[in-house]
HTML snippet that shows the backbone in 3Dmol.js (N, CA, C, O; Angstrom):
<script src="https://3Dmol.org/build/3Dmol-min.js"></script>
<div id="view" style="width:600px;height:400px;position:relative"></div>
<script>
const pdb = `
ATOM      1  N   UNK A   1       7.688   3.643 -10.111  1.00  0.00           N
ATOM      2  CA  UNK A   1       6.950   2.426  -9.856  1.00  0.00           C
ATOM      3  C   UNK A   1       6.604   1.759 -11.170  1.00  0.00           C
ATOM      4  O   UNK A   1       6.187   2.426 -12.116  1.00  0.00           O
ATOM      5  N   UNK A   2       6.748   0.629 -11.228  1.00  0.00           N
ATOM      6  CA  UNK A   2       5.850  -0.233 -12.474  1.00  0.00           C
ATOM      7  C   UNK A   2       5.482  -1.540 -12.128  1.00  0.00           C
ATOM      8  O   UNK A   2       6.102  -2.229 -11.318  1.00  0.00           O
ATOM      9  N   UNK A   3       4.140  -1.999 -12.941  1.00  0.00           N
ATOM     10  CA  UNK A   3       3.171  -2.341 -12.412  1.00  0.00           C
ATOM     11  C   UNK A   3       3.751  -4.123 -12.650  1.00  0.00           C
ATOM     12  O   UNK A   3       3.542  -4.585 -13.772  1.00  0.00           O
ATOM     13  N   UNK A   4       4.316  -4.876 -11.800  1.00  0.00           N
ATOM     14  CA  UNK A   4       4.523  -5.988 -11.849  1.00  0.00           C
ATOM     15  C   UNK A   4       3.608  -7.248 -12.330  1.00  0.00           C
ATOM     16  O   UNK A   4       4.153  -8.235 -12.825  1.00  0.00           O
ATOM     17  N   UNK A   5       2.161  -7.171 -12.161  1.00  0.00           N
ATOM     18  CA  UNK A   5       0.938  -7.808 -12.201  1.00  0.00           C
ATOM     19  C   UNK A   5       0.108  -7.955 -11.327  1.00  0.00           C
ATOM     20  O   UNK A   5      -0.057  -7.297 -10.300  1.00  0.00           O
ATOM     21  N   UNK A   6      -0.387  -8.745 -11.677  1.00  0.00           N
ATOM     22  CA  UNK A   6      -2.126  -8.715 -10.495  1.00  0.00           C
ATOM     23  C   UNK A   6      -2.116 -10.191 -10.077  1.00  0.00           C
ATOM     24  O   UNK A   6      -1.532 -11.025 -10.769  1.00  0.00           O
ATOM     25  N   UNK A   7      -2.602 -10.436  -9.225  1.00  0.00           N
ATOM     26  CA  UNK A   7      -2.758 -11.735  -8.742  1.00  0.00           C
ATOM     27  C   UNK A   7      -4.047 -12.255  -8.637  1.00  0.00           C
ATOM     28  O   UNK A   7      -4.839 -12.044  -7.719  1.00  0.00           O
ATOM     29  N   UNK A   8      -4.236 -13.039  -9.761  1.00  0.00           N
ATOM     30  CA  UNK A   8      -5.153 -13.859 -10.165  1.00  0.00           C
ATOM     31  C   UNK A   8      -6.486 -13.186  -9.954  1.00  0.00           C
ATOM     32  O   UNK A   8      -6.662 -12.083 -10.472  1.00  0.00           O
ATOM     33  N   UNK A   9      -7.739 -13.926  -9.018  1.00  0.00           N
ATOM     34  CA  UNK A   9      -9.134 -13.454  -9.303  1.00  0.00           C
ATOM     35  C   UNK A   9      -9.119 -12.081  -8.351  1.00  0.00           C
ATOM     36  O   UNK A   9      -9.898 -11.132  -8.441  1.00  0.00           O
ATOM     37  N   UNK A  10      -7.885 -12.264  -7.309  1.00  0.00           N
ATOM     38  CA  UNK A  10      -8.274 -11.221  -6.438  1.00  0.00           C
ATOM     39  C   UNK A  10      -7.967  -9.646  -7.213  1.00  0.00           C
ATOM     40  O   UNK A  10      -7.453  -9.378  -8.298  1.00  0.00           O
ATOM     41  N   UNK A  11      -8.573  -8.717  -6.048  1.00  0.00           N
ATOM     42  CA  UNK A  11      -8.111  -7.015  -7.114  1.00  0.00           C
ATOM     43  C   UNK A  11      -6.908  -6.660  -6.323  1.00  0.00           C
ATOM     44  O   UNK A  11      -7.247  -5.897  -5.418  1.00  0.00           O
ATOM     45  N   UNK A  12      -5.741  -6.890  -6.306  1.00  0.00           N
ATOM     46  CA  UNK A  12      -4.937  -6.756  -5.917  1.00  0.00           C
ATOM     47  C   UNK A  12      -3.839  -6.732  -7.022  1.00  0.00           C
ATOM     48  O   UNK A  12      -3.655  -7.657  -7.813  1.00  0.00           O
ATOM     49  N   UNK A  13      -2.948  -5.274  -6.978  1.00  0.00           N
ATOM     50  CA  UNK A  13      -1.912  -5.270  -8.257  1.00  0.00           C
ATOM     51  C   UNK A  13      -0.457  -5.491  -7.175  1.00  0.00           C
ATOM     52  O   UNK A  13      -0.407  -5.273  -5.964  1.00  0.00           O
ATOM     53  N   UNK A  14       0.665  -5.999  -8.100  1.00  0.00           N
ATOM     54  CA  UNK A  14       2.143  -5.937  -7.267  1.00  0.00           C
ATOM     55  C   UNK A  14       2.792  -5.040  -8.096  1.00  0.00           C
ATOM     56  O   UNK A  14       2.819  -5.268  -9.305  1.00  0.00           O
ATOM     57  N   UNK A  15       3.293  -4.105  -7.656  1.00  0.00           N
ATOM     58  CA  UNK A  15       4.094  -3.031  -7.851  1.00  0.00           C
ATOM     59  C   UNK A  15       5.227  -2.660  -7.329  1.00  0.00           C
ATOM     60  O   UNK A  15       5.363  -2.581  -6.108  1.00  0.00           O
ATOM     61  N   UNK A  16       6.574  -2.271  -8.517  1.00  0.00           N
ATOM     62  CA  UNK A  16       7.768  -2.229  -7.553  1.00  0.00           C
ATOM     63  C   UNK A  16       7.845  -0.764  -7.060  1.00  0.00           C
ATOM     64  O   UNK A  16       7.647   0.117  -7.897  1.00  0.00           O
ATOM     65  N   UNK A  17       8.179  -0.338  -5.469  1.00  0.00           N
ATOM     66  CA  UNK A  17       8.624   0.999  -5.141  1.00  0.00           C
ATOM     67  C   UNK A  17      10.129   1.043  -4.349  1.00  0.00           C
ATOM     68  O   UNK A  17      11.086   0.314  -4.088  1.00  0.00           O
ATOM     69  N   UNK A  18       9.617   2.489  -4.149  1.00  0.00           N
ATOM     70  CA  UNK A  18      10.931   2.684  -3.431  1.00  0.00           C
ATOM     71  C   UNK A  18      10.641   3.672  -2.317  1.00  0.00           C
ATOM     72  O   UNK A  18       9.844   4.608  -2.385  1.00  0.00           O
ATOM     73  N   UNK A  19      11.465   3.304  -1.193  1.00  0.00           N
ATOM     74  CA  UNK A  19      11.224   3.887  -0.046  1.00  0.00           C
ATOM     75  C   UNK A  19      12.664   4.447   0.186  1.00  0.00           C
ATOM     76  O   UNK A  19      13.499   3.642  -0.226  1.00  0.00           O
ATOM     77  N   UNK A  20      13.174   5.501   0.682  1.00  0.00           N
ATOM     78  CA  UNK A  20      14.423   5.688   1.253  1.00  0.00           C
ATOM     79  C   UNK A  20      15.186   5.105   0.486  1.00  0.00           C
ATOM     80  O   UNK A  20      15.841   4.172   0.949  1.00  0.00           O
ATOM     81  N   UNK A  21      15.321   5.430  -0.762  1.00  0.00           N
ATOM     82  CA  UNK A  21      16.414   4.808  -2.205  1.00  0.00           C
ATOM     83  C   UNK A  21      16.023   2.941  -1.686  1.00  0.00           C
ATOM     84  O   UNK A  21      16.329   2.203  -2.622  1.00  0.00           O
ATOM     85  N   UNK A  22      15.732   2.536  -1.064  1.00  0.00           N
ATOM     86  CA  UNK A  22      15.143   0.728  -1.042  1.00  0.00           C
ATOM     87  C   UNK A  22      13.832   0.193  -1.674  1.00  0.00           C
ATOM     88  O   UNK A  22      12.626   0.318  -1.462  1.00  0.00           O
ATOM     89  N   UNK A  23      14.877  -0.660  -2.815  1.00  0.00           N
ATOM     90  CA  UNK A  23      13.254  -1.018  -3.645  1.00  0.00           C
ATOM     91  C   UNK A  23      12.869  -2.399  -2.689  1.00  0.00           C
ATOM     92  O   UNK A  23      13.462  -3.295  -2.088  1.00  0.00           O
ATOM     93  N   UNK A  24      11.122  -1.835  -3.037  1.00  0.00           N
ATOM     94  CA  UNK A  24      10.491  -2.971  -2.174  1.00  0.00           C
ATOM     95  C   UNK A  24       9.287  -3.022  -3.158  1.00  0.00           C
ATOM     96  O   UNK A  24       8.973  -2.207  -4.026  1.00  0.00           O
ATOM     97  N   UNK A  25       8.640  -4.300  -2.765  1.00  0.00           N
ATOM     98  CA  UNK A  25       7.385  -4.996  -3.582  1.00  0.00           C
ATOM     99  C   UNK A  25       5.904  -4.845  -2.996  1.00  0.00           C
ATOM    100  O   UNK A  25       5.529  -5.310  -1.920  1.00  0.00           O
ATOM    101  N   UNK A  26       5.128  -4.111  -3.901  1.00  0.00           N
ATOM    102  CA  UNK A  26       4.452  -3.209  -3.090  1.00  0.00           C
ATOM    103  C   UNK A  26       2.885  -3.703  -3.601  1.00  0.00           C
ATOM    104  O   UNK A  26       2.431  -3.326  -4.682  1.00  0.00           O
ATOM    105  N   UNK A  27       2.076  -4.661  -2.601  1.00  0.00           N
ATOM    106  CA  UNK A  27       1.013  -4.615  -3.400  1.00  0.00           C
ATOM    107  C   UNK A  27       0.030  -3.806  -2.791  1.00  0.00           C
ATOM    108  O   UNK A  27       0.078  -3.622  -1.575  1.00  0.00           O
ATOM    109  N   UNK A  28      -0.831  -3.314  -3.466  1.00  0.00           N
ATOM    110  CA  UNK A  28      -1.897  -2.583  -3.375  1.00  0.00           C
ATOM    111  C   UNK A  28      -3.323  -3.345  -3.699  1.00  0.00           C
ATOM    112  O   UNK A  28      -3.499  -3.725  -4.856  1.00  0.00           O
ATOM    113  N   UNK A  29      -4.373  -3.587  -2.687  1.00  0.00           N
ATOM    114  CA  UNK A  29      -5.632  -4.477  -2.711  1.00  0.00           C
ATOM    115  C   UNK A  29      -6.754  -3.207  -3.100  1.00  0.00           C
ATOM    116  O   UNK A  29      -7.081  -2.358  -2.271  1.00  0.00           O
ATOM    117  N   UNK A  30      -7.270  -3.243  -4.503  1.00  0.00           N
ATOM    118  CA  UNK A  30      -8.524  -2.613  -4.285  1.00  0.00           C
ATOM    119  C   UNK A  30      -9.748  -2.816  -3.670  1.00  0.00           C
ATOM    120  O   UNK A  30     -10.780  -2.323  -4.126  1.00  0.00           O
ATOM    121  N   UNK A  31      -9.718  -3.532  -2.630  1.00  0.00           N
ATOM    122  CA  UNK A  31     -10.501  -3.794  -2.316  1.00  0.00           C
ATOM    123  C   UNK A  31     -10.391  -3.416  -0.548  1.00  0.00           C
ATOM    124  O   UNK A  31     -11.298  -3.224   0.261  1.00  0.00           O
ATOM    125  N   UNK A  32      -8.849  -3.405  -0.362  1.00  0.00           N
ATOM    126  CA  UNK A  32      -8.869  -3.040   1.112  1.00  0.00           C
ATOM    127  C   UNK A  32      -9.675  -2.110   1.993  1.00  0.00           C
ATOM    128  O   UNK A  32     -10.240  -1.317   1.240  1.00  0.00           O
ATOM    129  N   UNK A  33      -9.986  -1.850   3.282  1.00  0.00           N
ATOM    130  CA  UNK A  33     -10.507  -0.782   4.158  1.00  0.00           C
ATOM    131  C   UNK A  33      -9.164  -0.232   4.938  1.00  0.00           C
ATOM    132  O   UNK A  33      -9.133   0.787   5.628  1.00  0.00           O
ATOM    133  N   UNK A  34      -7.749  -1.376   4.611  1.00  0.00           N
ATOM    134  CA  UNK A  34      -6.344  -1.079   5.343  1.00  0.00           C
ATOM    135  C   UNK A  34      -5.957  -0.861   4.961  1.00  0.00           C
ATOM    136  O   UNK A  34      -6.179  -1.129   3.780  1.00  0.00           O
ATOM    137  N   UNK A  35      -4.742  -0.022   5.283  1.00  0.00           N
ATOM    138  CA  UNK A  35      -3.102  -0.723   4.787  1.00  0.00           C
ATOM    139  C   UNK A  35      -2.671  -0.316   6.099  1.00  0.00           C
ATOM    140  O   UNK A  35      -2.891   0.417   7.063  1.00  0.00           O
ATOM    141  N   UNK A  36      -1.462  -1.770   5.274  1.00  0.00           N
ATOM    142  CA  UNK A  36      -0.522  -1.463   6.169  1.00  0.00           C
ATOM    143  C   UNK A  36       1.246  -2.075   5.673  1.00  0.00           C
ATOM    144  O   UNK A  36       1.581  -2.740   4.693  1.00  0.00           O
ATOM    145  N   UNK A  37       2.142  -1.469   6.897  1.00  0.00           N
ATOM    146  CA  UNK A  37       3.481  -1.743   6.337  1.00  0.00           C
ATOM    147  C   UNK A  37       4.245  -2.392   7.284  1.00  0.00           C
ATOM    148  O   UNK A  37       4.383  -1.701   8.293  1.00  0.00           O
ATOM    149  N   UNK A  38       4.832  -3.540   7.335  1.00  0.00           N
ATOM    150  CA  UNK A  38       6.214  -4.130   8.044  1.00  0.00           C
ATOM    151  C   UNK A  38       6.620  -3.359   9.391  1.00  0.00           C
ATOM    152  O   UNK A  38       7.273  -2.317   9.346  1.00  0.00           O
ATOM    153  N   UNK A  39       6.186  -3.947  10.605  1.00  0.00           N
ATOM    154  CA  UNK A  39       7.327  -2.807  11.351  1.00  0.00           C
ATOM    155  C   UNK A  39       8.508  -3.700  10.994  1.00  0.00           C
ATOM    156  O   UNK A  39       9.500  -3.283  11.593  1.00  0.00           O
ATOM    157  N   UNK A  40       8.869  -5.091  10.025  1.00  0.00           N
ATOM    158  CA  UNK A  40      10.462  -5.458  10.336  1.00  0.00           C
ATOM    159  C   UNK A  40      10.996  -4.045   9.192  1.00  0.00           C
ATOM    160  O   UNK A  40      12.172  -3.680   9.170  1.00  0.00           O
ATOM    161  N   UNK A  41       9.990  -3.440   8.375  1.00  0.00           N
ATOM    162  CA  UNK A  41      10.619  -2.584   7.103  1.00  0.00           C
ATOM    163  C   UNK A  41      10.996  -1.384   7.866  1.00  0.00           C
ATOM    164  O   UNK A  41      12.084  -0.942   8.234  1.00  0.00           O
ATOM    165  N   UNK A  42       9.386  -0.857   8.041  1.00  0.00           N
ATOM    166  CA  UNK A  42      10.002   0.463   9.050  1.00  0.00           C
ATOM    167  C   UNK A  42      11.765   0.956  10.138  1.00  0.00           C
ATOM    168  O   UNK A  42      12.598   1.845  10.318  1.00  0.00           O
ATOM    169  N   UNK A  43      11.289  -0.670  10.605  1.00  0.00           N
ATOM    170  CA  UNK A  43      12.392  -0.644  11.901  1.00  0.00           C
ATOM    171  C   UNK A  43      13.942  -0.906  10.872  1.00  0.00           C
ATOM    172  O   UNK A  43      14.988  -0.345  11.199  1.00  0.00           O
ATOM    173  N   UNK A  44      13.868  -1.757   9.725  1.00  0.00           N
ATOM    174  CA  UNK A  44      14.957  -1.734   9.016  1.00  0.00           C
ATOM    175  C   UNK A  44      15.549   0.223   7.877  1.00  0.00           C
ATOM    176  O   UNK A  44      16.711   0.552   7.639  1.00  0.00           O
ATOM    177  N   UNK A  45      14.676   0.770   7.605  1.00  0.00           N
ATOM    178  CA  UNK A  45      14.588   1.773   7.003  1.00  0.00           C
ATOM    179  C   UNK A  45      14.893   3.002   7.832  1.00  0.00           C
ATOM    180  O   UNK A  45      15.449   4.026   7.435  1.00  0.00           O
ATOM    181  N   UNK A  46      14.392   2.709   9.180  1.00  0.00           N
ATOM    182  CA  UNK A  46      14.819   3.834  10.478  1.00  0.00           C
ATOM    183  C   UNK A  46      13.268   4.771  10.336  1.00  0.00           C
ATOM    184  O   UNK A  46      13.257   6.000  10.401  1.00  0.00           O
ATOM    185  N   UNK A  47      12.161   4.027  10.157  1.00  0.00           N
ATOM    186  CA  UNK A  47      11.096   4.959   9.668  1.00  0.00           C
ATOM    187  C   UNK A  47      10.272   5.050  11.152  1.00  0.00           C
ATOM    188  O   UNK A  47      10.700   4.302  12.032  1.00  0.00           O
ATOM    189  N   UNK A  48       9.280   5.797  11.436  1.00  0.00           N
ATOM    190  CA  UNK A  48       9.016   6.016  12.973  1.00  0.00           C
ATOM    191  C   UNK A  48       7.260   5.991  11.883  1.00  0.00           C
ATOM    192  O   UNK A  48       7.154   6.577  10.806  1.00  0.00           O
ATOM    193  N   UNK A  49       6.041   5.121  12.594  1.00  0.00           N
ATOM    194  CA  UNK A  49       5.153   5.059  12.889  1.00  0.00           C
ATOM    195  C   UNK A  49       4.082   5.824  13.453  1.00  0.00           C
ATOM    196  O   UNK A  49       3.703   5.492  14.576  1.00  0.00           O
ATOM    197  N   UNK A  50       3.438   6.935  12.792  1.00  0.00           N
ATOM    198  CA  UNK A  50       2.603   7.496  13.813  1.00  0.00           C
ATOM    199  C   UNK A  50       1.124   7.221  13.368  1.00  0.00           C
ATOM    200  O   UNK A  50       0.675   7.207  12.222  1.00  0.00           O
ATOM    201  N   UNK A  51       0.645   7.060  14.252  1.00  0.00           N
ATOM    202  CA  UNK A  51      -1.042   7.088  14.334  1.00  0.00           C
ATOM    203  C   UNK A  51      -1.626   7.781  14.145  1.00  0.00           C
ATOM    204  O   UNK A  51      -1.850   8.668  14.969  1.00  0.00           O
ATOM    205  N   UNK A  52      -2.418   7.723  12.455  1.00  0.00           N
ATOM    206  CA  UNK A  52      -3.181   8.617  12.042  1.00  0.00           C
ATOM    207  C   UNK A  52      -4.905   8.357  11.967  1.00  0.00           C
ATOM    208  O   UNK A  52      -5.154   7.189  11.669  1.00  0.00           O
ATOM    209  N   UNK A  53      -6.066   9.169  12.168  1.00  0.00           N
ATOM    210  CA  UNK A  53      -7.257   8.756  12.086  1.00  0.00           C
ATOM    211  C   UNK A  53      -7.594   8.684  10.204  1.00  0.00           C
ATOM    212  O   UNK A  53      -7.092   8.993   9.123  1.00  0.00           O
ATOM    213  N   UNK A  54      -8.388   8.262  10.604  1.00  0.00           N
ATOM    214  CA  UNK A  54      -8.839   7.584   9.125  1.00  0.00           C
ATOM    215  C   UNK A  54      -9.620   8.476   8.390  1.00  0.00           C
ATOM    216  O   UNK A  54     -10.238   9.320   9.039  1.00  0.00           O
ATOM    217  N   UNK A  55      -9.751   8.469   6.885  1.00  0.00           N
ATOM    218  CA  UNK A  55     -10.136   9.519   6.389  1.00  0.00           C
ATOM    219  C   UNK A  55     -11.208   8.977   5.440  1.00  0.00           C
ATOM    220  O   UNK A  55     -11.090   7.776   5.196  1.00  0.00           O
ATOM    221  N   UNK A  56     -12.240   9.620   4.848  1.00  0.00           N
ATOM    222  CA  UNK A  56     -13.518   8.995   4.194  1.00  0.00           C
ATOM    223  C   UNK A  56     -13.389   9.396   3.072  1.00  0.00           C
ATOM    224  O   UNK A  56     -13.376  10.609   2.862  1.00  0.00           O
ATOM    225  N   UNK A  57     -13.279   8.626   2.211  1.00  0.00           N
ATOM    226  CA  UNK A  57     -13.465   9.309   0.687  1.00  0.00           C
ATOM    227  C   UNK A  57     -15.067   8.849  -0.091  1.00  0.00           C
ATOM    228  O   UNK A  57     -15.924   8.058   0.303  1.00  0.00           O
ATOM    229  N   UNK A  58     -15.011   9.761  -1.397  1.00  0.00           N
ATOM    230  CA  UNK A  58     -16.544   9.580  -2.052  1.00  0.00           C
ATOM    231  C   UNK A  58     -15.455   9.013  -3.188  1.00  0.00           C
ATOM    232  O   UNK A  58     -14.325   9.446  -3.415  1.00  0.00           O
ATOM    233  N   UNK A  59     -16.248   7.769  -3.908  1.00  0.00           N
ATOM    234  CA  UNK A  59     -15.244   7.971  -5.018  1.00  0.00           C
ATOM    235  C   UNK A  59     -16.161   8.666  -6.361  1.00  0.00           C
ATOM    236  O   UNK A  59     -17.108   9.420  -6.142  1.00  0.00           O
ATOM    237  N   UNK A  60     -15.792   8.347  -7.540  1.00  0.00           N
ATOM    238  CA  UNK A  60     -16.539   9.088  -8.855  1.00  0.00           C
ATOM    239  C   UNK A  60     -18.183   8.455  -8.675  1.00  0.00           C
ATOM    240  O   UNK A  60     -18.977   8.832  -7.813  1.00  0.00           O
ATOM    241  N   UNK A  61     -18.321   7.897  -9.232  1.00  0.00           N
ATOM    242  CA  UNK A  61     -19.602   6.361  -8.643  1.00  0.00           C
ATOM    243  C   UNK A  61     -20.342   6.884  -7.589  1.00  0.00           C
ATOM    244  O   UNK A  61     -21.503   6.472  -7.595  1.00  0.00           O
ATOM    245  N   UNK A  62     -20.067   7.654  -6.682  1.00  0.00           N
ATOM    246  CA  UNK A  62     -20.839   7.931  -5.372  1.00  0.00           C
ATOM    247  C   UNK A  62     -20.311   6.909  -4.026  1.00  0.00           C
ATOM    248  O   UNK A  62     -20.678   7.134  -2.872  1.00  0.00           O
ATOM    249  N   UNK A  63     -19.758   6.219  -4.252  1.00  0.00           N
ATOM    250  CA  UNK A  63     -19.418   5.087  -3.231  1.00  0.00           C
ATOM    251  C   UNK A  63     -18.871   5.777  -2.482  1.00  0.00           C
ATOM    252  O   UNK A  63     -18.501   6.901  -2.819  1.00  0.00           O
ATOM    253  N   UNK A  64     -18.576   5.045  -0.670  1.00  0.00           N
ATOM    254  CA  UNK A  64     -17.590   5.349  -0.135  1.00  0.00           C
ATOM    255  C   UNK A  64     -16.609   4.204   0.311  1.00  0.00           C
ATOM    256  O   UNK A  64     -15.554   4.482   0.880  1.00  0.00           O
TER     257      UNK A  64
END
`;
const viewer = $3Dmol.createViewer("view");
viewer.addModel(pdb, "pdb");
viewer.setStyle({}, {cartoon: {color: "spectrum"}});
viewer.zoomTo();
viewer.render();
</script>
């Protein structure tokens, strides 16, 4: 992965990855409570979707 840039005031970086040898453009929001991915990517990649519950983190800071 390398880090393409950030987009402007928001905390959001663009980053290139790779999924299944397919590079794709990957941004990451620090600020999200989501993510999420393409079902047109999934369904193009042959990737199957499962429903996971959500998990709580502490970060360093004490936050969650």
């Amino acid at each position: 992965m390398g880090v393409l840039g950030s987009m402007g005031e928001y905390q959001t970086m663009k980053v290139e990855g790779k999924i299944a040898h397919v590079d794709l453009l990957v941004l990451i929001d620090s600020g999200a409570s989501h993510n999420f991915i393409s079902p047109k990517v999934t369904t193009a990649l042959g990737l199957a979707i499962t429903p996971m519950p959500s998990k709580s983190i502490k970060l360093g800071d004490g936050h969650k």
